[in-house]
Every structure is written in C-alpha cells, then in structure tokens.
C-alpha positions in Angstrom: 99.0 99.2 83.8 95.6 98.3 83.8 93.0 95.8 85.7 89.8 95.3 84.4 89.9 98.8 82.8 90.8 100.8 85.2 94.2 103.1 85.2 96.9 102.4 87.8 99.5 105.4 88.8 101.8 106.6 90.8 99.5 107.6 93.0 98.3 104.2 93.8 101.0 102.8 94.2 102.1 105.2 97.0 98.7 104.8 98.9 99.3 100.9 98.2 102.7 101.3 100.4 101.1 103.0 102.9 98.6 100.6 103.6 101.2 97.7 103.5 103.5 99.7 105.9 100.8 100.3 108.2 99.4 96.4 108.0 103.0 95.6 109.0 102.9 98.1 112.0 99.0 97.4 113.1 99.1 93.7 112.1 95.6 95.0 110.8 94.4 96.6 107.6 94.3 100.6 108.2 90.5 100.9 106.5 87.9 98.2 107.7 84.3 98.5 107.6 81.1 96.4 107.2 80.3 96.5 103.8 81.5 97.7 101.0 80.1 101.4 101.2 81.6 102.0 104.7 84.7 100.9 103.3 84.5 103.2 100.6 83.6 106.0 102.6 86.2 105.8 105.1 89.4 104.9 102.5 87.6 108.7 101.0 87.9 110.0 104.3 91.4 108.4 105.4 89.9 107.6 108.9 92.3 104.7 110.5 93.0 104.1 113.9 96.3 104.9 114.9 99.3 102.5 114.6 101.0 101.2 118.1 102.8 103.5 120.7 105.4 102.0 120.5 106.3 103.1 116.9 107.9 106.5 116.4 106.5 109.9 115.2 108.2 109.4 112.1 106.7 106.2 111.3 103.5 107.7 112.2 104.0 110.4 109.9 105.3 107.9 107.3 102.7 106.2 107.4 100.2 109.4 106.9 102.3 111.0 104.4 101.3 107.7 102.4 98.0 107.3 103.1 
C-alpha cells in the first residue's frame, strides 16, 4: 500500500492498533504535542501517559507491546 509515496507495513499497522486501543482506553490520543516537531519527537520516543487504573496490567502491556 501506498499514500503519497510512502510504504505502509506490518509494522504500521500494528503501531496503528495500538494507538486505537489506547484512544479507546484514554478517550485521548497516546502522542500529543504542540506542534508538529514535539509530536514527532515524542511518537520517536514512545512517551504517553499512562492509560486508566482501572484497566488491567495486561491491557497496559497490550497496549505497550503495540506501541
């Protein structure tokens, strides 16, 4: 598949999932930032705020395994 030249895999599609299981946990997206670059920088770093308490360890690790 491809969008505007770039290459979508596997990969992708998994780190998709996990930011759609996490929105549905968090009712937020997992990366937010200011701008652009911030946003960038933190989807690099995986840096997202935990999801609720009152979801289990295995979701938690679901979700990380994903992401």
């Amino acid at each position: 598949r491809s969008v505007e030249g770039l290459t979508n895999d596997l990969k992708s599609d998994i780190w998709s999932l996990g930011c759609v299981t996490y929105e549905m946990c968090a009712l937020t997206p997992p990366f937010t930032a200011d701008d652009m670059n911030g946003l960038f920088r933190r989807v690099l770093k995986g840096q997202y705020n935990s999801i609720p308490s009152q979801y289990s360890m295995d979701m938690r690790m679901l979700i990380k395994t994903l992401l």
